[in-house]
C-alpha positions in Angstrom: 0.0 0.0 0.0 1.4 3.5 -0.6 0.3 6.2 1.6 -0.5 9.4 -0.8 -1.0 11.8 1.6 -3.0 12.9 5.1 -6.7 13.7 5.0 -8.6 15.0 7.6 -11.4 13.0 9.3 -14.2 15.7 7.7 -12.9 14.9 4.5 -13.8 11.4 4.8 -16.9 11.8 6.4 -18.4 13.8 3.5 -16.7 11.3 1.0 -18.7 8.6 3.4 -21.9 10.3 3.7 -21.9 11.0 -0.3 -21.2 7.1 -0.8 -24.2 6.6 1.6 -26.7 9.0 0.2 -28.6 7.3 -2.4 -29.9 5.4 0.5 -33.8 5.1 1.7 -33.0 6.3 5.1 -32.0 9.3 3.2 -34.9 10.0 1.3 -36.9 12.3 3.8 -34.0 14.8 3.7 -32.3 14.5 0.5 -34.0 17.5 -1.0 -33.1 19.7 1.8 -29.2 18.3 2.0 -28.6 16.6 -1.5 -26.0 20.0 -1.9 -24.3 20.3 1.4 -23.8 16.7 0.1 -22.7 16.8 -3.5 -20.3 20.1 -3.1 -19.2 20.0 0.6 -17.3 23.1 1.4 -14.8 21.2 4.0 -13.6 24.6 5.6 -17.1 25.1 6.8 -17.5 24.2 10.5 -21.4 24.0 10.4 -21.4 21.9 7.5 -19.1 19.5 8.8 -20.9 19.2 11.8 -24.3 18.7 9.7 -22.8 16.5 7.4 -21.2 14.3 10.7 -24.5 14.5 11.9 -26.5 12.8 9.1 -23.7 10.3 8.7 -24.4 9.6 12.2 -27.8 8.5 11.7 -26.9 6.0 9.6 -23.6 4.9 10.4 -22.8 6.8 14.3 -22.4 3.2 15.6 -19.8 2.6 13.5 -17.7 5.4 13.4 -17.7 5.5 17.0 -16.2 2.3 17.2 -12.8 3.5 15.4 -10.1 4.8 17.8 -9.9 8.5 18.5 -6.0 8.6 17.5 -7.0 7.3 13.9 -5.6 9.0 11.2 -7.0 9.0 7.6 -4.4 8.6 4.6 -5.7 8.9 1.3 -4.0 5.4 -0.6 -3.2 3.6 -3.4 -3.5 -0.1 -3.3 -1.1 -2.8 -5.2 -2.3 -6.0 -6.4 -0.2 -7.3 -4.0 -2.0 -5.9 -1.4 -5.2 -8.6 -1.9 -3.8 -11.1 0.2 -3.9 -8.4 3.1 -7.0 -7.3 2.7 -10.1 -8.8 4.9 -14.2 -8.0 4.4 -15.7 -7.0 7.8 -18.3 -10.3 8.2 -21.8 -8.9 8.5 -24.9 -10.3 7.0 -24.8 -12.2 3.3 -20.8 -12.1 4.1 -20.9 -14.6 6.6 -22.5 -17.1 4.3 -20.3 -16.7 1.5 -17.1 -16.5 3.2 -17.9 -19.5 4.8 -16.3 -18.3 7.9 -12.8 -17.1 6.2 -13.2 -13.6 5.8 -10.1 -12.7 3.4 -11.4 -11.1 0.6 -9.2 -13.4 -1.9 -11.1 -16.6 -0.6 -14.7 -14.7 -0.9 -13.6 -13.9 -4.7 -12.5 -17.8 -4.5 -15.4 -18.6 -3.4 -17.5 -16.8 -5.7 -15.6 -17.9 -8.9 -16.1 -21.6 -8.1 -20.0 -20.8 -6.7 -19.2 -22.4 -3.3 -21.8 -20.7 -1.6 -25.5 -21.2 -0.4 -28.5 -20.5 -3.1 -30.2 -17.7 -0.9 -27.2 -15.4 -0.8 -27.6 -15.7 -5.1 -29.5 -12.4 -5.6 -26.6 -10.9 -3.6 -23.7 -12.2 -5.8 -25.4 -11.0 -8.9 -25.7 -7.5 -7.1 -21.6 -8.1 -6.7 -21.5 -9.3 -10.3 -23.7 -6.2 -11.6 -21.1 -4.1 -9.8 -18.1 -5.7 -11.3 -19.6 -4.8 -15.0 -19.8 -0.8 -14.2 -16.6 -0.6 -12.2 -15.2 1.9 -13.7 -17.9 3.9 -16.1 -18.9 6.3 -13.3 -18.3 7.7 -10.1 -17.2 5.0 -7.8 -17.1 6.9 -4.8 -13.7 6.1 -2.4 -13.1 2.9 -0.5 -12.8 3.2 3.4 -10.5 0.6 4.9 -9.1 0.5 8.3 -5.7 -1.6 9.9 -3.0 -1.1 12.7 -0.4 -0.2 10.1 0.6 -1.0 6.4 2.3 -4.2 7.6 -0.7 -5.6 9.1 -4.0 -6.6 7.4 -6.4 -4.3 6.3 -10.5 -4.7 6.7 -12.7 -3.1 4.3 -15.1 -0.9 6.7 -17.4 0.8 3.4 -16.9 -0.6 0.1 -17.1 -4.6 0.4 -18.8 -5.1 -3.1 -16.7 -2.6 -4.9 -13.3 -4.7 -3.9 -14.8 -7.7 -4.5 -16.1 -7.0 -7.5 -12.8 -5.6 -8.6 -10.9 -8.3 -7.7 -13.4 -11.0 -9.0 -11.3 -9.4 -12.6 -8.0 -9.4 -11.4 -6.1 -8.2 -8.4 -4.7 -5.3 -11.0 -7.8 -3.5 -10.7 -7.6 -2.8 -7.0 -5.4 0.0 -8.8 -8.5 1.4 -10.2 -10.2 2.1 -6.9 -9.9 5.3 -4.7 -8.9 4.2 -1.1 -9.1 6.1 2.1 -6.8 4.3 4.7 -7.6 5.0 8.9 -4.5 3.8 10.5 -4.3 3.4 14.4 -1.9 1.4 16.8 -5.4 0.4 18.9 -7.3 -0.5 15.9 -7.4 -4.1 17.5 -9.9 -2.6 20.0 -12.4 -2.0 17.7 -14.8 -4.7 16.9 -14.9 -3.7 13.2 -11.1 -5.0 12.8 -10.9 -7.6 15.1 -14.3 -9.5 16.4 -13.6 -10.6 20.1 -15.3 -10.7 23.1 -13.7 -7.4 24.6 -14.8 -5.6 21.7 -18.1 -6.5 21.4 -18.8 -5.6 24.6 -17.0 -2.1 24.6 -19.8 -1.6 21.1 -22.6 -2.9 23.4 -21.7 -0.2 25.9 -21.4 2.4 23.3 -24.6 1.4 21.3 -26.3 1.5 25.3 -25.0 5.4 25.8 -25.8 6.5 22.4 -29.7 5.0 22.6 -30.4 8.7 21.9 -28.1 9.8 19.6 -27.2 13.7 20.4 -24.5 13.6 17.6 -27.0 12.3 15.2 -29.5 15.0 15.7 -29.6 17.1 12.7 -32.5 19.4 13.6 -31.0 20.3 16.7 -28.7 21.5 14.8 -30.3 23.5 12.6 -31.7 25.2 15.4 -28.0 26.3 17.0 -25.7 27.1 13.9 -28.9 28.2 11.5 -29.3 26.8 8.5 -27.1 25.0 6.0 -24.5 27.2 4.3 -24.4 28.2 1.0 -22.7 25.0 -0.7 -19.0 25.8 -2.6 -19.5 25.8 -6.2 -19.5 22.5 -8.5 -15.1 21.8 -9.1 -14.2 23.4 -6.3 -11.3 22.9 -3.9 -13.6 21.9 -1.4 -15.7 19.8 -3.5 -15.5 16.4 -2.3 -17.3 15.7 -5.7 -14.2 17.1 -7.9 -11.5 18.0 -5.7 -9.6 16.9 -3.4 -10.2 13.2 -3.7 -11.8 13.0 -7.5 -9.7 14.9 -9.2 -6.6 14.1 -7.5 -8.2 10.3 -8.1 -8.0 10.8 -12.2 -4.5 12.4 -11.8 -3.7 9.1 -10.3 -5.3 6.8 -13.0 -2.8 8.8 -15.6 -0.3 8.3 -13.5 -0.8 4.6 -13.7 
C-alpha cells in the first residue's frame, strides 16, 4: 500500500456520507441536503458538523467504534496488497465466506460458486457491480488496519473490492482508497471480532440509545441553517477535488 497523503477525518466523512446517500434512510432529507452533500465546502464548521450529523444516523455506531488517535491517509493499493486485505463479516458475508473472511477466498469462493442458493441475488448485485466498475463515479473505498504491515479490513466498500478483484487483483489499482491507520485499531470490533470488543460496542450502542450527535435538527436550530454550498469543481468539493480529481491524476499516472 502506498500512503498518498494525510486527510482530515471531515474529508472522509463527506466522502462517506456521499457514498451513503442514495440510500432510503436518506430519502426524507435529500432534497433539503442533497448539496451540502454533493459540493461540501470542507472549511465550513457547520457543515461539517451537519454533514457528521446525518452520517451519524446511519452509520454513528460505526464510526464511534474506530479509535480517536486514527488518522486518515488517502491510498493507493497494489495487487499485492489482496492477500492483506479482509471483508468485515456482517450479514450475506458470513454465508459466502464461509467463515474465512479474506477477501481473496470470498472472490475464490464466488468464482467456483461455493456458496448457499439464498445469498444468489446478492452475488449478482456483486456481479452487476463488477460490469460498471469503472464507467462512473465510484465513490472512495474506506479501509481500516494497525499499520501498512498488518491486514487491512474493508469498513465501506465490500462489493466494490470484491467486485474488482473478481477481474483481477490489478484493478484494485483502479479504486480510490481512504486508509484510517491506528496502533489500537485491534480494540475495535470492526477490525478484530472478540469478546472485549463487542462488549465495549454494546456499551457504546447502550450510551448512544439517543443519539445527540446524530440529531440534525437540533442543529439547525443552534448554527442556522445550511451554508451556501461551494460551487461545483471546487477545492472543497469532495465531488471534484480533493479526492476526485486528484483520483484521475492518479489513473494517468498509472
Amino acid at each position: 500500500m502506498n500512503k498518498l497523503h494525510p486527510v482530515s477525518e471531515v474529508e472522509v466523512i463527506a466522502a462517506f456520507l456521499r457514498n451513503e446517500f442514495h440510500e432510503p434512510d436518506f430519502d426524507p432529507d435529500r432534497s433539503r441536503f442533497e448539496s451540502l452533500v454533493t459540493a461540501p465546502d470542507l472549511n465550513d464548521p457547520k457543515q461539517n458538523a451537519l454533514r457528521r450529523a446525518l452520517l451519524f444516523r446511519r452509520r454513528g455506531h460505526m464510526w464511534r467504534e474506530l479509535p480517536g488517535d486514527t488518522q486518515w491517509w488517502r491510498a493507493q493499493l497494489v495487487p499485492e496488497d489482496a492477500g492483506s486485505l479482509r471483508i468485515f463479516p456482517r450479514a450475506q458475508w458470513l454465508s459466502i465466506g464461509g467463515g474465512d473472511f479474506r477477501a481473496e477466498n470470498i472472490v475464490r469462493r464466488i468464482r467456483d460458486r461455493r456458496y448457499p442458493e439464498r445469498v444468489e441475488s446478492y452475488v449478482q448485485k456483486i456481479e452487476s457491480i463488477r460490469a460498471s466498475l469503472g464507467k462512473g463515479d465510484d465513490g472512495p473505498v474506506l479501509v481500516i488496519g494497525i499499520d501498512e504491515s498488518q491486514p487491512l479490513v474493508v469498513l465501506e466498500g465490500n462489493h466494490r473490492v470484491t467486485a474488482a478483484l473478481l477481474d483481477s487483483q490489478q484493478h484494485l489499482t483502479s479504486l480510490d482508497f481512504y486508509c484510517g491507520l491506528s496502533p489500537r485499531m485491534a480494540e475495535c470490533c470492526w477490525y478484530r471480532t472478540n469478546l472485549p470488543s463487542l462488549w465495549r460496542y454494546l456499551k457504546n450502542r447502550v450510551r448512544n440509545v439517543h443519539d445527540r450527535e446524530a440529531d440534525v435538527e437540533r442543529l439547525l436550530r443552534e448554527t442556522g441553517a445550511p451554508p451556501a454550498p461551494s460551487a461545483p469543481g471546487s477545492t472543497n468539493d469532495v465531488g471534484g477535488s480533493p479526492w476526485k480529481a486528484e483520483s484521475q491524476l492518479s489513473r494517468v499516472r498509472r
